[in-house]
Biotite code that builds the C-alpha atoms (Angstrom):
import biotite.structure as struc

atoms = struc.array([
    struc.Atom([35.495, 67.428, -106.127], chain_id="A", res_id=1, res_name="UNK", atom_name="CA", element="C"),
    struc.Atom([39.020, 66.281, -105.514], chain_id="A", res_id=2, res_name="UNK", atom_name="CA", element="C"),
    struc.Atom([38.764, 66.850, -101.970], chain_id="A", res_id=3, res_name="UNK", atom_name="CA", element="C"),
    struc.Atom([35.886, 64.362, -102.141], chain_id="A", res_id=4, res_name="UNK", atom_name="CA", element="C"),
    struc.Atom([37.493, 61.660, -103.612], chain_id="A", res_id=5, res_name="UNK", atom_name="CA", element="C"),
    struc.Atom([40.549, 62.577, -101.218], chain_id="A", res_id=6, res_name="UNK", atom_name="CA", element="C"),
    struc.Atom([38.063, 61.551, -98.329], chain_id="A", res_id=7, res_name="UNK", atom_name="CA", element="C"),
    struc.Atom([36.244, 58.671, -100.208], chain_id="A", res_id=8, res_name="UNK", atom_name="CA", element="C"),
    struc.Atom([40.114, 57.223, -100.223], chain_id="A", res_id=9, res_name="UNK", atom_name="CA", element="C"),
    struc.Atom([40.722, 57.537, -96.878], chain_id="A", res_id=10, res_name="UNK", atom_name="CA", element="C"),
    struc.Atom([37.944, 56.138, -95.646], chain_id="A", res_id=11, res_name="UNK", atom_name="CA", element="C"),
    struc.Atom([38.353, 53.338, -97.708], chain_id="A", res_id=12, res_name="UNK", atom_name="CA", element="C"),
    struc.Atom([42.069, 52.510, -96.275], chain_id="A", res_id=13, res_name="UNK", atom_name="CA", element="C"),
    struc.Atom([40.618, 52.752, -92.802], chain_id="A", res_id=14, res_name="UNK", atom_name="CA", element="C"),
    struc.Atom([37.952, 50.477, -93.704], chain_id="A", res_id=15, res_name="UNK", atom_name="CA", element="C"),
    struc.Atom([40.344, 47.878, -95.551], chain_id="A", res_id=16, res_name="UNK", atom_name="CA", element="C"),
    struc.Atom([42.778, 48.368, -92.162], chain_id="A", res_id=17, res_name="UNK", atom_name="CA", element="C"),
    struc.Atom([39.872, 47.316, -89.787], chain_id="A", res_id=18, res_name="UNK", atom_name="CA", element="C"),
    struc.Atom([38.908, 44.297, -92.240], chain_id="A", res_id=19, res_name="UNK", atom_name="CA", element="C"),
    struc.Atom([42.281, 43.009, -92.092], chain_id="A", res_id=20, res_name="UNK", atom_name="CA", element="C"),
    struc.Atom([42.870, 43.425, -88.551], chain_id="A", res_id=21, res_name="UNK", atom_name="CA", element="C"),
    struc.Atom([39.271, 41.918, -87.733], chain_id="A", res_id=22, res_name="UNK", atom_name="CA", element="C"),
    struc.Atom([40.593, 39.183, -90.037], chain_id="A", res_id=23, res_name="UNK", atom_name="CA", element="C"),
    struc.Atom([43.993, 38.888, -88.211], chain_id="A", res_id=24, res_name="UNK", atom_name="CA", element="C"),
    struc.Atom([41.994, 38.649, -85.141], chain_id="A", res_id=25, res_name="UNK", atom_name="CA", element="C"),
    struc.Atom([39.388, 36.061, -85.937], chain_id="A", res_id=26, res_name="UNK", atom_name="CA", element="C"),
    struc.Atom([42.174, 33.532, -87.103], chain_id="A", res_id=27, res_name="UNK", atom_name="CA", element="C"),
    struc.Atom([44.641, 33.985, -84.402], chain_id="A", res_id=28, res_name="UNK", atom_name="CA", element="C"),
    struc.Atom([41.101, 33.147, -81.927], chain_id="A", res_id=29, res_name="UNK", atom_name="CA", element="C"),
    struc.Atom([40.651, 30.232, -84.036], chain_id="A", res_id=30, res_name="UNK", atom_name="CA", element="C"),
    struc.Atom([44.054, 28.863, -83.923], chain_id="A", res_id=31, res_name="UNK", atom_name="CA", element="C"),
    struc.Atom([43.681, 28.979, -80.136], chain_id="A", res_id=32, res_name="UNK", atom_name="CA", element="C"),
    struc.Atom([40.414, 27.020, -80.720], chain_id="A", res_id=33, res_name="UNK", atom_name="CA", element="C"),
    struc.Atom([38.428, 29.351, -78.154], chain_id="A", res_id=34, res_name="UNK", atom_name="CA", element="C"),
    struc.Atom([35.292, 30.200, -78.550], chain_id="A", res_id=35, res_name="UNK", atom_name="CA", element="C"),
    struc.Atom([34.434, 33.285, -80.426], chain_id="A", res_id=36, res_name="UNK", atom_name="CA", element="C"),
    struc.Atom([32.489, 35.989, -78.231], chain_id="A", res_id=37, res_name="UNK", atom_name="CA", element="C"),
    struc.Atom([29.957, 37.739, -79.620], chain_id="A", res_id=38, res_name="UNK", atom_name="CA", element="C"),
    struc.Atom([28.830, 40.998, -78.394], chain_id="A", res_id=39, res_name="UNK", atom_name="CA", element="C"),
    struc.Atom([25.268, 39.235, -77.527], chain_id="A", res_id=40, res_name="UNK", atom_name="CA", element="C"),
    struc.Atom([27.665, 37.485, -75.382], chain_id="A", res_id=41, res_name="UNK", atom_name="CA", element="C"),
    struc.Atom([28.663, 40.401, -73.413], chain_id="A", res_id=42, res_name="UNK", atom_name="CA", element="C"),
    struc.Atom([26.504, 39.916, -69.480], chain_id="A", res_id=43, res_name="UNK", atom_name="CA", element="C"),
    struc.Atom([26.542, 44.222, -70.152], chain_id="A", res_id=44, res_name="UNK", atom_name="CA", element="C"),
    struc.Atom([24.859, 43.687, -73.744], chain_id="A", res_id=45, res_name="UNK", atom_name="CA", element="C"),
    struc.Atom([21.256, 45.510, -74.093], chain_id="A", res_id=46, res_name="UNK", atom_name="CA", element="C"),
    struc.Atom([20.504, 42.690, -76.347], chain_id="A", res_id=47, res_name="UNK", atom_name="CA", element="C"),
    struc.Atom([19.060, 39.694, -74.826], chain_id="A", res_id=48, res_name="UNK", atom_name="CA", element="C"),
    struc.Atom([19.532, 35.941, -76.642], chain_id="A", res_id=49, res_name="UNK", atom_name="CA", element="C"),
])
């Protein structure tokens, strides 16, 4: 079971890594007071607004 919890661990620091850069990212856009783009505002998106 160690090797489980060994995973569960790792995953968890990647997951923490991307929140944290996603974080880093969303302020620094903000500071530059541009708009935030969405991936529904991507012209190659399949989803439609």
């Amino acid at each position: 079971m160690s090797w489980f919890s060994e995973f569960s661990e790792k995953a968890e620091n990647i997951l923490n890594t991307i929140d944290k850069n996603a974080a880093l990212a969303f302020n620094k856009q903000s500071k530059q007071n541009k708009p935030i783009q969405t991936f529904t505002d991507s012209p190659d998106s399949p989803i439609k607004k």
